[in-house]
VMD Tcl script that builds the backbone (N, CA, C; Angstrom):
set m [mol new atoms 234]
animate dup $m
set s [atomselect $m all]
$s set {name element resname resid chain x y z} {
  {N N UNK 1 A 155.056 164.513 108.050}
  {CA C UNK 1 A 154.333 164.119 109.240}
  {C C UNK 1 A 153.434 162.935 108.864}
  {N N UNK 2 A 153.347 161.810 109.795}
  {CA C UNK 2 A 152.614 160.745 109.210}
  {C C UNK 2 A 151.262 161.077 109.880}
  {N N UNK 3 A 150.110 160.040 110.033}
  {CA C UNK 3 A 148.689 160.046 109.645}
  {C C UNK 3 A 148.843 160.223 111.686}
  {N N UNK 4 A 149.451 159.365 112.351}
  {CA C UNK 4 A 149.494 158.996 113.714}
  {C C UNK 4 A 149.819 160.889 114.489}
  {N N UNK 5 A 151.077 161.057 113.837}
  {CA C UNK 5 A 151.300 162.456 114.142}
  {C C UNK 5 A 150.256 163.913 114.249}
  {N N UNK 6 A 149.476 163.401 112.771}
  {CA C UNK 6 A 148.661 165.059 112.556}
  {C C UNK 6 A 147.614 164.354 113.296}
  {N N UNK 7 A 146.613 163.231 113.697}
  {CA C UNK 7 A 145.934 163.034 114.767}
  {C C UNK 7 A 146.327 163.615 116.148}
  {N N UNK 8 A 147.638 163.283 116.307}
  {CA C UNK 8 A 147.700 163.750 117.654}
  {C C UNK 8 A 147.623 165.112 117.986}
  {N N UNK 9 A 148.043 165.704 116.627}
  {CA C UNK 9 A 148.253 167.419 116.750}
  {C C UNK 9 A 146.984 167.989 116.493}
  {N N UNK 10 A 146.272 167.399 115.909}
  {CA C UNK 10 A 144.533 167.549 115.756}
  {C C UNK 10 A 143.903 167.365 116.621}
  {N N UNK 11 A 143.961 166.508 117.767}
  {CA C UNK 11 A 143.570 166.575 119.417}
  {C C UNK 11 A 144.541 167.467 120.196}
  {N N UNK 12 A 145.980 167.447 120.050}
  {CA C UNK 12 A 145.985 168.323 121.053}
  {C C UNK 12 A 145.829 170.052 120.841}
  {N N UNK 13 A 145.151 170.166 119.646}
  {CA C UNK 13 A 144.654 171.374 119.288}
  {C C UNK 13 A 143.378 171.653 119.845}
  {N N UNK 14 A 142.401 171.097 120.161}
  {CA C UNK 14 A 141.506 171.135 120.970}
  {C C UNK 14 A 141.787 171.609 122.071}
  {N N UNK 15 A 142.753 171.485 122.728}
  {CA C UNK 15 A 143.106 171.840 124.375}
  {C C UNK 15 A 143.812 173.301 124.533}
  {N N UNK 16 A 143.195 174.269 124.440}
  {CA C UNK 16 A 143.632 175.583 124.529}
  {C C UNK 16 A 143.729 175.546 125.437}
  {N N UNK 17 A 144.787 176.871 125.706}
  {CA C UNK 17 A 144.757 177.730 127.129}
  {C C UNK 17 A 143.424 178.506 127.030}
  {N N UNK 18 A 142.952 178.691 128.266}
  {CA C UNK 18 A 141.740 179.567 128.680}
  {C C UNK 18 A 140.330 178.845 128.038}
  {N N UNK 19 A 140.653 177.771 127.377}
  {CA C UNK 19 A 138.792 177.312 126.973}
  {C C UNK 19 A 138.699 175.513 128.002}
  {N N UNK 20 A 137.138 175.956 127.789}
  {CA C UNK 20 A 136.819 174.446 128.676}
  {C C UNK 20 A 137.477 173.513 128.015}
  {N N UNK 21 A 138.055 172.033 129.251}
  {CA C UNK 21 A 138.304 171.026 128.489}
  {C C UNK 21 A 137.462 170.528 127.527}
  {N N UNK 22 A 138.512 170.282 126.306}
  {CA C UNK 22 A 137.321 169.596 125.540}
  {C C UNK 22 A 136.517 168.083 125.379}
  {N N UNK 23 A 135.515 168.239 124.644}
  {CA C UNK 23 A 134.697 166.672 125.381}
  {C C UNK 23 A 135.284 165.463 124.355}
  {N N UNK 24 A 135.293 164.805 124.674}
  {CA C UNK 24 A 135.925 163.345 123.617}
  {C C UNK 24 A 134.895 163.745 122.663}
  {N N UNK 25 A 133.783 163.954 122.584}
  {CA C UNK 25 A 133.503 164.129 120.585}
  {C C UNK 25 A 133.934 165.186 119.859}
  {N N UNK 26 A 134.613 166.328 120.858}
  {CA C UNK 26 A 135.847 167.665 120.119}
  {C C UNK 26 A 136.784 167.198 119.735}
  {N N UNK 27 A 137.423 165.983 120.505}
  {CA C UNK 27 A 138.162 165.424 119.924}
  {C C UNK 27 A 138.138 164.019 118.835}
  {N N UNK 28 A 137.131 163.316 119.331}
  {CA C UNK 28 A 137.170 162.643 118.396}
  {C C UNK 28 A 136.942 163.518 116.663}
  {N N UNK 29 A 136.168 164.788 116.700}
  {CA C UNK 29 A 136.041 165.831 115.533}
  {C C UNK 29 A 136.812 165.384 114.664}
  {N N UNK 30 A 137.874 166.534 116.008}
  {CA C UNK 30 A 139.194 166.848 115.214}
  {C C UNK 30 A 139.896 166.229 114.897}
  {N N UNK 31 A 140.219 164.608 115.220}
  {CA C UNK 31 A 141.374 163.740 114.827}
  {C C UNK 31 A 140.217 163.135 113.082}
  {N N UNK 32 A 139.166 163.209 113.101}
  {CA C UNK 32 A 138.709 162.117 111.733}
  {C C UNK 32 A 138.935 163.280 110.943}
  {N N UNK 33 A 138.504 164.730 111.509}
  {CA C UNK 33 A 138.889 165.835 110.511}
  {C C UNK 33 A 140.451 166.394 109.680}
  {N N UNK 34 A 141.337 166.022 110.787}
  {CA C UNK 34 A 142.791 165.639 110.403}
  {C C UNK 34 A 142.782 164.322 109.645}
  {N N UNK 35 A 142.255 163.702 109.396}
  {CA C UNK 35 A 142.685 162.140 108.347}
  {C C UNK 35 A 141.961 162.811 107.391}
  {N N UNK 36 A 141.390 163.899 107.223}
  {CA C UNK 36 A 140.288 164.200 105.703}
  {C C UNK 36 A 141.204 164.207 104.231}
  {N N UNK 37 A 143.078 164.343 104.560}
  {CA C UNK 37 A 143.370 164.955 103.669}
  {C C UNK 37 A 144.779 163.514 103.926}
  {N N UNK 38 A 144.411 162.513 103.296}
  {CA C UNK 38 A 145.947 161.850 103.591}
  {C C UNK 38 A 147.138 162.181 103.357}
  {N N UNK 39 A 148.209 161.901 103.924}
  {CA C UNK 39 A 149.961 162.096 104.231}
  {C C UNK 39 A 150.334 161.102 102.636}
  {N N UNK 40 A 151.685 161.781 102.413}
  {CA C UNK 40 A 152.225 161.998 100.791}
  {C C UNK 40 A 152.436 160.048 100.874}
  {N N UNK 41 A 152.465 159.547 102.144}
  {CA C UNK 41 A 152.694 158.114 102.164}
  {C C UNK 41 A 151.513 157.821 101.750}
  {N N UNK 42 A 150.493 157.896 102.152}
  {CA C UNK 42 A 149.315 157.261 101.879}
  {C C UNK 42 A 148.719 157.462 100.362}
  {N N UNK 43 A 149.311 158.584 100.292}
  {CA C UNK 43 A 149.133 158.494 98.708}
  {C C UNK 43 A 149.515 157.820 97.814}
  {N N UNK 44 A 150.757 157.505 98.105}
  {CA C UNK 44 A 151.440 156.679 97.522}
  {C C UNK 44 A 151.717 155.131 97.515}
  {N N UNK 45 A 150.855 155.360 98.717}
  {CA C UNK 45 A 150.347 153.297 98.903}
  {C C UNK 45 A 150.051 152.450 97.944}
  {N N UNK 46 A 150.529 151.342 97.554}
  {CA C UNK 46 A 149.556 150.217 96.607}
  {C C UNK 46 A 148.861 149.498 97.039}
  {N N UNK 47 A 147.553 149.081 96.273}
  {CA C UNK 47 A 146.472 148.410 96.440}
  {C C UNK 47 A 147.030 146.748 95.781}
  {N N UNK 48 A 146.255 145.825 96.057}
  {CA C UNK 48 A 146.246 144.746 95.051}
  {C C UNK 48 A 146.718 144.654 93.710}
  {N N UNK 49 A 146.299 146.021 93.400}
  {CA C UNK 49 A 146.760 146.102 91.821}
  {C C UNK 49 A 147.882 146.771 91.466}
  {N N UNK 50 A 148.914 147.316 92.664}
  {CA C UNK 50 A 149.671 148.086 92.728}
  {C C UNK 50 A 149.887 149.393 92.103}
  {N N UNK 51 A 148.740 149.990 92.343}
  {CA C UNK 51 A 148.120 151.262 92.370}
  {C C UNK 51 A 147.323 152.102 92.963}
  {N N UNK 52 A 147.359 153.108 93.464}
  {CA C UNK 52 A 146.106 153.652 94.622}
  {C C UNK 52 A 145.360 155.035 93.520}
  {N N UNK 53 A 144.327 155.219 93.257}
  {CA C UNK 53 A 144.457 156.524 92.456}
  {C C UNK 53 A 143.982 157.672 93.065}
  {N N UNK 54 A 144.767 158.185 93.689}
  {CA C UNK 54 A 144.392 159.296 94.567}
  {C C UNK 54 A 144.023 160.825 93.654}
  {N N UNK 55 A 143.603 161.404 94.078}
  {CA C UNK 55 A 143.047 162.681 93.135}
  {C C UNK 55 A 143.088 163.027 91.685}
  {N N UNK 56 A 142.129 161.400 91.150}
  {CA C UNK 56 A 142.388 161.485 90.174}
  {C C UNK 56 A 140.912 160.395 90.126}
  {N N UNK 57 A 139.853 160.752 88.682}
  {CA C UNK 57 A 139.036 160.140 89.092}
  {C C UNK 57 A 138.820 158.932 87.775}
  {N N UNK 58 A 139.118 157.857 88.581}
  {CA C UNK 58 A 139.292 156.988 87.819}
  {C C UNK 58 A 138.178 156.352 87.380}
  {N N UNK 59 A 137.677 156.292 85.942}
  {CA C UNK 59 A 136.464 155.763 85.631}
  {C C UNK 59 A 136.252 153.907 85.866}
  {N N UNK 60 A 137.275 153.489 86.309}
  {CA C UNK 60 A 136.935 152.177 87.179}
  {C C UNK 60 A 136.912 152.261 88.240}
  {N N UNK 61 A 138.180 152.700 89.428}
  {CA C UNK 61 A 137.514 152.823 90.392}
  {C C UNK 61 A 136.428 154.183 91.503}
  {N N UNK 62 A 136.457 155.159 90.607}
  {CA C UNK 62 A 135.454 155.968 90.636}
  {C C UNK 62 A 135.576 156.694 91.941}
  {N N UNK 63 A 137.422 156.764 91.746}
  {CA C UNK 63 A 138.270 158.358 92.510}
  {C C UNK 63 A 138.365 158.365 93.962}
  {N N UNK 64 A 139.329 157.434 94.361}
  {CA C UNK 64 A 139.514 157.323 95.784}
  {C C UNK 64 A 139.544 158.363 96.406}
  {N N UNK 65 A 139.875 160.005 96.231}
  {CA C UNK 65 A 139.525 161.087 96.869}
  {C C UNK 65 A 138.511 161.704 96.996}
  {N N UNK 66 A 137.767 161.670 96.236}
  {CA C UNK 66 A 136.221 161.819 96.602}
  {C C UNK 66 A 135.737 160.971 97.152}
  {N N UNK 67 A 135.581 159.678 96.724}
  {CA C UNK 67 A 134.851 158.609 97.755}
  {C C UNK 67 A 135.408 158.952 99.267}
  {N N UNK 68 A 136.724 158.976 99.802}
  {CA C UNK 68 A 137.228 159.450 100.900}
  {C C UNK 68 A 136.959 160.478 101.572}
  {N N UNK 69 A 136.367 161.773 100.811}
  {CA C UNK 69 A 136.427 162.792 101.153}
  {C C UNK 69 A 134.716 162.693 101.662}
  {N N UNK 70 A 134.333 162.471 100.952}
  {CA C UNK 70 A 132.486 161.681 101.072}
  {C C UNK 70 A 132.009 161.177 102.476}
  {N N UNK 71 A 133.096 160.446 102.470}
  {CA C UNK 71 A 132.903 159.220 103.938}
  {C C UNK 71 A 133.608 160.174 104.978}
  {N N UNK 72 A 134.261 160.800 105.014}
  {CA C UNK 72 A 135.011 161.537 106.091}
  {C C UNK 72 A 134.095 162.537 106.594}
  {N N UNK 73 A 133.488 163.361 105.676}
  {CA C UNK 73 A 132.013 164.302 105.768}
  {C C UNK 73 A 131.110 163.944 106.142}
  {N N UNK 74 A 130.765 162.741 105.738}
  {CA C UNK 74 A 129.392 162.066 106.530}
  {C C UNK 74 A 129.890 161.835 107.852}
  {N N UNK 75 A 131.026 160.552 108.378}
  {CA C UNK 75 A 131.334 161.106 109.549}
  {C C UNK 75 A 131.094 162.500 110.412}
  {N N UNK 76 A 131.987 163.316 109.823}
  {CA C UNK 76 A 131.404 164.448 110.669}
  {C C UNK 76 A 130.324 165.019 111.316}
  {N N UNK 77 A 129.295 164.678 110.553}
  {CA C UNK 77 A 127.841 164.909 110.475}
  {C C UNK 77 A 127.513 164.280 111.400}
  {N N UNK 78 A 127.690 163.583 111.993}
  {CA C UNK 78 A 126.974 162.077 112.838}
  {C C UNK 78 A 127.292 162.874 113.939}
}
mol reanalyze $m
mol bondsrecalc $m
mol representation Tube
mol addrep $m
């Protein structure tokens, strides 16, 4: 499933049967909360240097999954 897909399935999970519609910041939630964990593509993306280092903490660039995971959390918070 790509990044476009589990967004959409992350909003239309918000929309139960039997609960109030939900408000655009339930959804906006749930779609940044679905990008928290990137798709096996995105992992596998290259950078400039033709490398991405995903869950792995690289003492130069200082672990694109945590920094990601960091910024996705603070989002939430807001």
């Amino acid at each position: 499933m790509n990044m476009i897909e589990k967004v959409a399935r992350a909003i239309d999970s918000t929309r139960t049967f039997g609960r109030p519609v939900p408000t655009d910041r339930e959804m906006a939630k749930a779609a940044i909360e679905a990008m928290k964990e990137p798709t096996e593509e995105m992992k596998k993306a290259e950078d400039a240097t033709g490398e991405v280092h995903w869950n792995y903490n690289c003492h130069i660039c200082g672990g694109a999954k945590h920094a990601w995971e960091c910024m996705i959390d603070t989002a939430l918070k807001e």
